[in-house]
Backbone as a printed PyTorch tensor [residue, N CA C, xyz], in Angstrom:
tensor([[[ 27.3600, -35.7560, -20.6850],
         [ 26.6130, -36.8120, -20.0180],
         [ 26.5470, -36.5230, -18.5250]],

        [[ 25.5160, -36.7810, -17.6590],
         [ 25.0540, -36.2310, -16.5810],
         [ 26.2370, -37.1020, -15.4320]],

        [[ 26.8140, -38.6720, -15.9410],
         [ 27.7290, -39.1500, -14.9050],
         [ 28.7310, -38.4400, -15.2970]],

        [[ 29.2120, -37.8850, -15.8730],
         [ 30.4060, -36.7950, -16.1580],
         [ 30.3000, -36.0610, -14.7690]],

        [[ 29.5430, -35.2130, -14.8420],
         [ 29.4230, -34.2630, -14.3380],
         [ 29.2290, -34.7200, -12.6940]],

        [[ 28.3990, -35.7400, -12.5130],
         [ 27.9360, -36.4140, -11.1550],
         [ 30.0960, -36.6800, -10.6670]],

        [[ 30.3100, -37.4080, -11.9180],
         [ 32.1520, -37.5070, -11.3610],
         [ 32.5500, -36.2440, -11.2850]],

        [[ 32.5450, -35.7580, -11.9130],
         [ 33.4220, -34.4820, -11.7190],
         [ 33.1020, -33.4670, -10.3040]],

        [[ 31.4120, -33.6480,  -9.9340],
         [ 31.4680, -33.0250,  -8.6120],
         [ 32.0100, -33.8810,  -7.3060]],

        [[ 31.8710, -35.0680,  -7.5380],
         [ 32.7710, -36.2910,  -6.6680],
         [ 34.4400, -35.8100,  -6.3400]],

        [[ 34.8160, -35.2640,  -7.5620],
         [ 35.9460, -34.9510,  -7.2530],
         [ 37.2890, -36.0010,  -8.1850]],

        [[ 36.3890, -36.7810,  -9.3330],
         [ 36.7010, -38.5280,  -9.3160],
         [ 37.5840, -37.6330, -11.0690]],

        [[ 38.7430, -38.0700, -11.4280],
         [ 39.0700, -37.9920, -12.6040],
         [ 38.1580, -38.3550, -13.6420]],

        [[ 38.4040, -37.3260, -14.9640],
         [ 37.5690, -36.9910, -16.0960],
         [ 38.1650, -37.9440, -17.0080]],

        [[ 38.9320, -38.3250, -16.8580],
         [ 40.0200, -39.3650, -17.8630],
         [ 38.4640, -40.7270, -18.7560]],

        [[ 38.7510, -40.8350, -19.4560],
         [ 37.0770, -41.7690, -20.2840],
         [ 37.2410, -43.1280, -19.9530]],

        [[ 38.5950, -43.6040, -19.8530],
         [ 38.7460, -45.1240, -19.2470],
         [ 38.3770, -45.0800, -17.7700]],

        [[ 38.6330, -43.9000, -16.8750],
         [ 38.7140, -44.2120, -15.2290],
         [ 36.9910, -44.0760, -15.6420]],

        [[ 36.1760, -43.0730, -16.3180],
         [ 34.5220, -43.0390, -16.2970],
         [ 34.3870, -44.0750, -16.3550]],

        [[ 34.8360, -44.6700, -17.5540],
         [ 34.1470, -45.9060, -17.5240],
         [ 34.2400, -46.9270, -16.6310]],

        [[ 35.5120, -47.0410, -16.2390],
         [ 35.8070, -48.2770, -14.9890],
         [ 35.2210, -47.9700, -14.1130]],

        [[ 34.4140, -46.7670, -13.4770],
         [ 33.7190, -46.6770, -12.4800],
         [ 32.0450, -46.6910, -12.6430]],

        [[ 32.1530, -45.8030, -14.0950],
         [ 30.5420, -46.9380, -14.6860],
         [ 30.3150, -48.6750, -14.6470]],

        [[ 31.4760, -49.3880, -14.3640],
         [ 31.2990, -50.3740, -14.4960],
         [ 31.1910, -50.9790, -12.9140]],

        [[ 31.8260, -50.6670, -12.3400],
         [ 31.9470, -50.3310, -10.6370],
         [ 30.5780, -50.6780,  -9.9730]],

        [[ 30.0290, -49.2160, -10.8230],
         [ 28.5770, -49.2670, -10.3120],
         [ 27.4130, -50.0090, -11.0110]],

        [[ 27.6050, -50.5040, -12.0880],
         [ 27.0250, -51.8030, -12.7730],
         [ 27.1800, -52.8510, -11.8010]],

        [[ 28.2770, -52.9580, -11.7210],
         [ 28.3600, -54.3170, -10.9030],
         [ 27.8040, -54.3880,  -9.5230]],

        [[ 28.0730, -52.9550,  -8.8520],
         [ 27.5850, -53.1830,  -7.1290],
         [ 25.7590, -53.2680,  -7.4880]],

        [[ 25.3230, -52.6310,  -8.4880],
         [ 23.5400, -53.0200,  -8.9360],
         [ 23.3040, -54.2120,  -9.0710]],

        [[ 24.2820, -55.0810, -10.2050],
         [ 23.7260, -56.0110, -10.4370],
         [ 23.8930, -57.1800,  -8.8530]],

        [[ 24.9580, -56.3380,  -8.0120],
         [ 25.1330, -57.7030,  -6.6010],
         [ 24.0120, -57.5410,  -5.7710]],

        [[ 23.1050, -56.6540,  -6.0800],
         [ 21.5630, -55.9380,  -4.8900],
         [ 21.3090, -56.9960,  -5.1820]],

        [[ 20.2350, -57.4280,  -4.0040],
         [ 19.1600, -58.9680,  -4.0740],
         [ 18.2030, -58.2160,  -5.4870]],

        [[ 17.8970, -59.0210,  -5.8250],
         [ 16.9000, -59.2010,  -6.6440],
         [ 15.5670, -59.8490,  -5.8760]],

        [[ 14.3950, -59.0310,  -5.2640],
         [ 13.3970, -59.6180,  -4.6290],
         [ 12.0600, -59.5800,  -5.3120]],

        [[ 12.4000, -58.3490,  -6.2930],
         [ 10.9210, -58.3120,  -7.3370],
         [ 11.6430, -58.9890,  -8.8040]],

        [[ 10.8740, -58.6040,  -9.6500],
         [ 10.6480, -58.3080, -10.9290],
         [ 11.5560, -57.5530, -11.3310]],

        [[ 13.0010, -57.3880, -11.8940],
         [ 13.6720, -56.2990, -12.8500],
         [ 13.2390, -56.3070, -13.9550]],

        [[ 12.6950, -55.4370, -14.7830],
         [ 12.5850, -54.8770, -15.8380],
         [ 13.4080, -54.5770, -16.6180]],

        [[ 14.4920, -54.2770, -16.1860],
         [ 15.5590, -53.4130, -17.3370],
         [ 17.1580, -53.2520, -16.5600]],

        [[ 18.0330, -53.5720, -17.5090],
         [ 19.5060, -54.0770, -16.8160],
         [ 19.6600, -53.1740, -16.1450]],

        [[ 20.9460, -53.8050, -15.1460],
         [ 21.8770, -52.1830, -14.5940],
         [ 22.1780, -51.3880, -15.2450]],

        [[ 22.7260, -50.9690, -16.1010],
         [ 23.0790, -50.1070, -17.3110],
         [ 22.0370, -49.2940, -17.3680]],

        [[ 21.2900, -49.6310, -17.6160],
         [ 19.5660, -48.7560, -18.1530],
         [ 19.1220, -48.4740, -16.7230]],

        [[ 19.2690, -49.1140, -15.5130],
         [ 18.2780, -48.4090, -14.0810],
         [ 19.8690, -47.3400, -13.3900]],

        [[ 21.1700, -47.3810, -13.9560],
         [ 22.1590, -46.4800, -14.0090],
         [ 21.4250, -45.4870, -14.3870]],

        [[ 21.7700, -45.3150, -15.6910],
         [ 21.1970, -43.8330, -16.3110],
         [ 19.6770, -43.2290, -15.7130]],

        [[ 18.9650, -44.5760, -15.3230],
         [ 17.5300, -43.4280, -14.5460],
         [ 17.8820, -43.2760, -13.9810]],

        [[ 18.5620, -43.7630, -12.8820],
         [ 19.2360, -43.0500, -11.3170],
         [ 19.7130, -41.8650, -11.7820]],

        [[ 20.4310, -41.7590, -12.5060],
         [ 21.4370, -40.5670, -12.4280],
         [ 20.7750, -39.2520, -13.3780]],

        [[ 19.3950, -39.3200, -14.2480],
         [ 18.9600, -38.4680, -14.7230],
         [ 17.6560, -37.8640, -13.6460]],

        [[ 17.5570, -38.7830, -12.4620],
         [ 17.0660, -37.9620, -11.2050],
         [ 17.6250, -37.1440, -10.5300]],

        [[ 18.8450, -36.9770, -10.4850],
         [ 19.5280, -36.2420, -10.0690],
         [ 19.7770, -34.4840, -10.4040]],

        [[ 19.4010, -33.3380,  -9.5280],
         [ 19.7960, -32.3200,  -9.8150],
         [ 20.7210, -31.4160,  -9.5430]],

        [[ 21.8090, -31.1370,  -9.5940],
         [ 23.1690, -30.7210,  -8.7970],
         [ 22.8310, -29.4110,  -8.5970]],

        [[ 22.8000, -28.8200,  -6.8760],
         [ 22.6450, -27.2730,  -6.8030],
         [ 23.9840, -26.7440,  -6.8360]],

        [[ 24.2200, -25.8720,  -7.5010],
         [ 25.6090, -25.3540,  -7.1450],
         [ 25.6350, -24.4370,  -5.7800]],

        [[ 24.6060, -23.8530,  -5.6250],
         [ 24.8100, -22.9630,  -4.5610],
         [ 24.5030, -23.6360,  -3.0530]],

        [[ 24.2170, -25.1500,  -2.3570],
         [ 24.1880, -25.3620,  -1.4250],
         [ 24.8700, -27.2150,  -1.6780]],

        [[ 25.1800, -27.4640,  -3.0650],
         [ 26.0160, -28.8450,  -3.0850],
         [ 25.6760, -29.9420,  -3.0760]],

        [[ 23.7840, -29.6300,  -2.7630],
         [ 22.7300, -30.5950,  -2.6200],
         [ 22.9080, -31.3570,  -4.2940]],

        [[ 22.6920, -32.8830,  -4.2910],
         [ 22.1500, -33.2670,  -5.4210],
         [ 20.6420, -33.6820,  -5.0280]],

        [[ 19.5870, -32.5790,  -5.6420],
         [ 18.4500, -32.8360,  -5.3870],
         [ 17.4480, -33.7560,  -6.1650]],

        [[ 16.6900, -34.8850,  -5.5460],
         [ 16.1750, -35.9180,  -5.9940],
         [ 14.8240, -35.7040,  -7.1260]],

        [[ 14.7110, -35.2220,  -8.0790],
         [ 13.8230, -34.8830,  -8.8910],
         [ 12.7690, -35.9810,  -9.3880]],

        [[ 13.0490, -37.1380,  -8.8340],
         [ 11.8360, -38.2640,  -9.3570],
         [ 10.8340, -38.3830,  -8.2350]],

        [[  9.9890, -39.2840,  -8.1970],
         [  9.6110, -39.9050,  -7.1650],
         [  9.4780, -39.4330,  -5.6610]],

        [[  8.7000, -39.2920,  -4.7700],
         [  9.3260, -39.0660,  -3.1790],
         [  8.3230, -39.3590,  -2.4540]],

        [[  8.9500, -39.6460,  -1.1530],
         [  7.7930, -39.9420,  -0.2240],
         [  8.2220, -39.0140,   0.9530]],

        [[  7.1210, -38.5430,   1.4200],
         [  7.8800, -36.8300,   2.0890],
         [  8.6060, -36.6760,   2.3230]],

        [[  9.1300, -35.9330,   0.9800],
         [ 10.4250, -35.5420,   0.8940],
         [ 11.8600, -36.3990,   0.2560]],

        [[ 11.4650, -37.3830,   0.5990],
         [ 13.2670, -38.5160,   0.3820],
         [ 12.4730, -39.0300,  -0.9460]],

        [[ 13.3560, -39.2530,  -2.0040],
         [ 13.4520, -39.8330,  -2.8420],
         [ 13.3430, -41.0850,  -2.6210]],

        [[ 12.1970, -41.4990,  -3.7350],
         [ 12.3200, -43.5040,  -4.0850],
         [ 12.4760, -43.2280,  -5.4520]],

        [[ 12.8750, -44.7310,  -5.8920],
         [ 12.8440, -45.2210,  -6.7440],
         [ 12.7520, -47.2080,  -6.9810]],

        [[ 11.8010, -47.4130,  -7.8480],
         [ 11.9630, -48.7890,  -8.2930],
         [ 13.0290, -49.5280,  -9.0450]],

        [[ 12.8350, -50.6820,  -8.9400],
         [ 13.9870, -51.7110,  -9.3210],
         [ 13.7700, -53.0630,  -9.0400]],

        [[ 12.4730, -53.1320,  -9.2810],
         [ 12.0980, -54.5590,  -8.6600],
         [ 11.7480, -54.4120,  -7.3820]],

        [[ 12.4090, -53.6490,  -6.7700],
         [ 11.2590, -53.3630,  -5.3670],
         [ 11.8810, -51.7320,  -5.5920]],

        [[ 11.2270, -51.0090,  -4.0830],
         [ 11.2240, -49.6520,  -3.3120],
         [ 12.3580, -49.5830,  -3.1270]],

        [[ 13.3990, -48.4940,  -3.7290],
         [ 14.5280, -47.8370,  -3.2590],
         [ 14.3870, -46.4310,  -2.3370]],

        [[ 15.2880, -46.0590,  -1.0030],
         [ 15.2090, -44.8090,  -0.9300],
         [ 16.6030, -44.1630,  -1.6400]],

        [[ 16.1440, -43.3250,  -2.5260],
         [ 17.1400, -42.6980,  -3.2570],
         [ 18.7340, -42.4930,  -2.6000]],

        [[ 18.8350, -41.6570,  -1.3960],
         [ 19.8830, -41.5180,  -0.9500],
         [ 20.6280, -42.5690,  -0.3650]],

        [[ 19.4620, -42.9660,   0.1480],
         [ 20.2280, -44.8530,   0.7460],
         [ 20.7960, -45.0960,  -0.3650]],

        [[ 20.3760, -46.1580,  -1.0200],
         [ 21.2990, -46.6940,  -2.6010],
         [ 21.7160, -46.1140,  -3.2230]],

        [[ 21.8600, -44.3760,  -3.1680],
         [ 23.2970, -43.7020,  -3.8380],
         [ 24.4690, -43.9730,  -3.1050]],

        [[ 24.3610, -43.0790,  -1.6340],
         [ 25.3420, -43.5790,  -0.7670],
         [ 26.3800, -44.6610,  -0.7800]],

        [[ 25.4360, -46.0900,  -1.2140],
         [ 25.5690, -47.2460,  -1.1260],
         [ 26.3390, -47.9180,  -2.5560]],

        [[ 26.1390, -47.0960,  -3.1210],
         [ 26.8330, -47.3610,  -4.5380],
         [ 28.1490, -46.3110,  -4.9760]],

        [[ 28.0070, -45.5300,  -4.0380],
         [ 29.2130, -44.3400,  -4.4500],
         [ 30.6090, -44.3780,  -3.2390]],

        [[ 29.7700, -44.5780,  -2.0630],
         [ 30.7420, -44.8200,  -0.8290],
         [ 30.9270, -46.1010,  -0.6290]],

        [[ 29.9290, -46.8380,   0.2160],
         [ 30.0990, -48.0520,   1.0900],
         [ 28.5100, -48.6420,   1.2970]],

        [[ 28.6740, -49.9530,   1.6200],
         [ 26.9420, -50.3880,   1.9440],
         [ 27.1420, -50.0480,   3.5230]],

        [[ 26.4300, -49.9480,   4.2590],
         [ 25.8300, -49.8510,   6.0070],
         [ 26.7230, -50.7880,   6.5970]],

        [[ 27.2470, -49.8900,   7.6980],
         [ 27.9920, -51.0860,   8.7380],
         [ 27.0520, -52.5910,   9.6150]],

        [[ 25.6510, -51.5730,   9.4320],
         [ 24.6900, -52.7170,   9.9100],
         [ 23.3930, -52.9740,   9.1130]],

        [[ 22.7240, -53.9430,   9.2000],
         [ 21.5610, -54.0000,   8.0390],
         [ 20.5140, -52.5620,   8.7520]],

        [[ 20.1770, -52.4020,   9.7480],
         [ 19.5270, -51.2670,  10.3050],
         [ 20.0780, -50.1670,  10.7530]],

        [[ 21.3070, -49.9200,   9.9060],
         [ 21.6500, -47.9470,  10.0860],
         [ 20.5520, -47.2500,   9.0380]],

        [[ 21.1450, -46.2570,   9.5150],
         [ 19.7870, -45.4370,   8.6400],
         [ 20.6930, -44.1660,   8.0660]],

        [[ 20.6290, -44.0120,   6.8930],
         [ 21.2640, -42.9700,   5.8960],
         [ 20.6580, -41.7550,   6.4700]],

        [[ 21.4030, -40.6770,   7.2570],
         [ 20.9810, -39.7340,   7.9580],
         [ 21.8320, -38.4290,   7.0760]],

        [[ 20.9700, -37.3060,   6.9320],
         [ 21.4130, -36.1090,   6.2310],
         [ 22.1090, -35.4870,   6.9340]],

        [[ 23.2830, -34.9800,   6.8530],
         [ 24.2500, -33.3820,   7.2000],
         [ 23.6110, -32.2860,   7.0580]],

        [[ 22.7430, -32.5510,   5.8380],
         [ 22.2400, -30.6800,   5.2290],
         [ 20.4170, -30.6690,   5.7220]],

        [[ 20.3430, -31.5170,   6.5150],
         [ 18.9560, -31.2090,   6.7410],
         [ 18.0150, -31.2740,   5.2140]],

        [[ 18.2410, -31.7280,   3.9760],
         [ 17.7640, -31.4310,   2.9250],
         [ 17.4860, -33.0160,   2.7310]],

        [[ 15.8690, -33.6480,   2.8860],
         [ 16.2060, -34.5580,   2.5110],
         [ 15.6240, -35.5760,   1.3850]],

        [[ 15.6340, -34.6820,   0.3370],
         [ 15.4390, -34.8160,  -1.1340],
         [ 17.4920, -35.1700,  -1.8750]],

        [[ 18.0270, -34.6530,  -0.6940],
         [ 19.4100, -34.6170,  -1.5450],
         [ 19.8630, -36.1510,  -1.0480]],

        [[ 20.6360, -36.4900,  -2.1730],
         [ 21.1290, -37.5940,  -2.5960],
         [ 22.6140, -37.7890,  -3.1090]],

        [[ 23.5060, -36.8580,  -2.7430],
         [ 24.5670, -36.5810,  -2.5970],
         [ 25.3740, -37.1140,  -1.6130]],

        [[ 26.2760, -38.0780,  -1.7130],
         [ 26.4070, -39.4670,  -0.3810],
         [ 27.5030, -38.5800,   0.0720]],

        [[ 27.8940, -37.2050,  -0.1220],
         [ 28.9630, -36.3810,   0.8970],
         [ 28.3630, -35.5360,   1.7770]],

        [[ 26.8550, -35.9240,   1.5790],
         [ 26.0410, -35.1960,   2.1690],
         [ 25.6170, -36.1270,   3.3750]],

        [[ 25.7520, -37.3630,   3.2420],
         [ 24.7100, -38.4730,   3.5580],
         [ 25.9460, -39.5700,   4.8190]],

        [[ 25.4020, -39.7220,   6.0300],
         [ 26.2250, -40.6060,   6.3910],
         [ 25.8050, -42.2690,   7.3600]],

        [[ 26.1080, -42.5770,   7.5230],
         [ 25.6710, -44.0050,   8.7130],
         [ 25.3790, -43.6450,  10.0280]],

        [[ 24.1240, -43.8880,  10.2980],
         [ 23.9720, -43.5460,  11.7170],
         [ 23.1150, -44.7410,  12.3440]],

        [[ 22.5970, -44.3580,  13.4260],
         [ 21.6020, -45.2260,  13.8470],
         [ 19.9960, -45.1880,  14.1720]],

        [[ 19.2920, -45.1750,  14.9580],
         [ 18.0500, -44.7470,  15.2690],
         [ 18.4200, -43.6860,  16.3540]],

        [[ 18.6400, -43.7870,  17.0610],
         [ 19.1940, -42.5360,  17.8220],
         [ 20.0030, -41.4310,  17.5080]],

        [[ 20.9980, -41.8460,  16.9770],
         [ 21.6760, -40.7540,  16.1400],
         [ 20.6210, -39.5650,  15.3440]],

        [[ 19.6990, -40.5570,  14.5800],
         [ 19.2840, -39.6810,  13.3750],
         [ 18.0240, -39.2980,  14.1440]],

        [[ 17.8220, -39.5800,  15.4530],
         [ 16.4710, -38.5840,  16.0710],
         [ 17.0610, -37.7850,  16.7440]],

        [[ 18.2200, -37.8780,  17.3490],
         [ 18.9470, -36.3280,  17.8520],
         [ 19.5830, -35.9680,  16.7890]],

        [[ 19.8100, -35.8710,  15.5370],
         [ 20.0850, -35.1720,  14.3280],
         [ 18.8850, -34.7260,  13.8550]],

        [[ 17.5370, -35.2000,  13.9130],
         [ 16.5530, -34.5410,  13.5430],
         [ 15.6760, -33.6360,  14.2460]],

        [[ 16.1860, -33.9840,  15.6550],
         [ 15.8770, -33.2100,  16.4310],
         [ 16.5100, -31.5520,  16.6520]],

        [[ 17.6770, -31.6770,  16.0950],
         [ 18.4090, -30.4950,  16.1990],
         [ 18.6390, -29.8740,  15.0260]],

        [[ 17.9090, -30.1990,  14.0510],
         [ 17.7900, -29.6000,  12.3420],
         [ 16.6100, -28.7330,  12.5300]],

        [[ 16.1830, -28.1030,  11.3270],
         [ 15.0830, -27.3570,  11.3020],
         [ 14.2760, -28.1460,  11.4100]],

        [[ 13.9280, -29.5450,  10.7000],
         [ 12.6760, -30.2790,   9.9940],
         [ 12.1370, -29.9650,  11.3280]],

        [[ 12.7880, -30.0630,  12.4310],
         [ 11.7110, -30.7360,  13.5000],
         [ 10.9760, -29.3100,  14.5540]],

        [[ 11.8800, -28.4150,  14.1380],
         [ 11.0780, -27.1220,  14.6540],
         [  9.8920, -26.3040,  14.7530]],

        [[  9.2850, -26.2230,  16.1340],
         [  8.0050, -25.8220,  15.9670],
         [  8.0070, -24.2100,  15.6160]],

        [[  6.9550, -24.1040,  15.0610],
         [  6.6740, -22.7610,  14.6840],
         [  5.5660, -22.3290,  15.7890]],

        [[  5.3990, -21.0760,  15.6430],
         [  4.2910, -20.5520,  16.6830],
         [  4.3770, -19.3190,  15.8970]],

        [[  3.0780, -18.3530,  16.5290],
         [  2.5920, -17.3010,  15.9780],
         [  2.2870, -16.7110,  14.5650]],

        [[  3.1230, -15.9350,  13.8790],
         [  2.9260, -15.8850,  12.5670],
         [  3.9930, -16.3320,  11.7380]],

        [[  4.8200, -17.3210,  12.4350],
         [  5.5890, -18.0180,  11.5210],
         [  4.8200, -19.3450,  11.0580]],

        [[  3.5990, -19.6780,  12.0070],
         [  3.0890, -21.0020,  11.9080],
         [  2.1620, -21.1560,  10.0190]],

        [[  2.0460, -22.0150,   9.8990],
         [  1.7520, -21.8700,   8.2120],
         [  0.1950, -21.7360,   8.5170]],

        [[ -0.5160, -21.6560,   9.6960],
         [ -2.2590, -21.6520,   9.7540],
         [ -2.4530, -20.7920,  10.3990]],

        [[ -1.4820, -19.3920,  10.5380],
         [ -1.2550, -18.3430,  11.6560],
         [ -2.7690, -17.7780,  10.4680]],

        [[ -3.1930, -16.9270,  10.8210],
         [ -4.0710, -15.8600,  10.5930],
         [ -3.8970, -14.4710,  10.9440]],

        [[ -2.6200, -14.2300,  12.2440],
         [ -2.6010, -12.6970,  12.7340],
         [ -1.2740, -12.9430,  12.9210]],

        [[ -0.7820, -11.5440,  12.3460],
         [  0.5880, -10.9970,  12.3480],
         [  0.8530, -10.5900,  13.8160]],

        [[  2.0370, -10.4250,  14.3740],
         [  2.5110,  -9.6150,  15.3100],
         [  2.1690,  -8.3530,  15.4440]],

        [[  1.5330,  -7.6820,  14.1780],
         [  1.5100,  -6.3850,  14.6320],
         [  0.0190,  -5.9380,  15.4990]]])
């Protein structure tokens, strides 16, 4: 089962009672979200879609967001718009010290949804973090993606 494995890269014991007590963990912190739309389908059942979006890279640690995205970051529904990494974070670590931090990436990757990846910042924080990642780097010459002439 894919939360097996989601625990086991957590680091979280394989034991089937601790799975489950922490499947239930996260049942419960779903079912405490406001409810502002329409749910369709219990915690239990929007659990398992969350977690079958999920793709674990082994070679950079990313869990990459395979559903949904809006450039780049993962959504998902639930009665309203989730951003994927926000409400993983938020269900695996801690909710936001403030209603307006902003779930800011470590790995510059931001399809990943891996909350050891993912931390609390602010609006400033995460524009001098994005400022000093690749995303925000200009290209020029024939690195640019509309270059037409090589260096040589």
């Amino acid at each position: 089962m894919k939360l097996e494995l989601i625990l086991r890269l957590l680091g979280r014991s394989e034991e089937p009672q601790e799975l489950e007590q922490l499947k239930l963990e996260l049942v419960h912190k779903l079912d405490s979200l406001p409810n502002l739309g329409g749910r369709r389908t219990s915690p239990e059942a929007f659990l398992e879609k969350l977690i079958l979006k999920i793709s674990a890279d082994s070679t950079s640690e990313c869990w990459n967001w395979v559903g949904t995205n809006n450039n780049g970051y993962g959504r998902i529904e639930w009665g309203v718009s989730f951003r994927a990494h926000r409400l993983i974070k938020e269900l695996i670590h801690s909710p936001p010290p403030k209603s307006d931090s902003y779930a800011c990436h470590k790995c510059d990757n931001p399809s990943c949804v891996n909350p050891d990846h993912i931390y609390w910042g602010d609006a400033m924080s995460n524009s001098i973090d994005r400022a000093n990642s690749r995303l925000e780097r200009y290209l020029y010459g024939s690195e640019h993606s509309s270059s037409k002439l090589n260096e040589e």
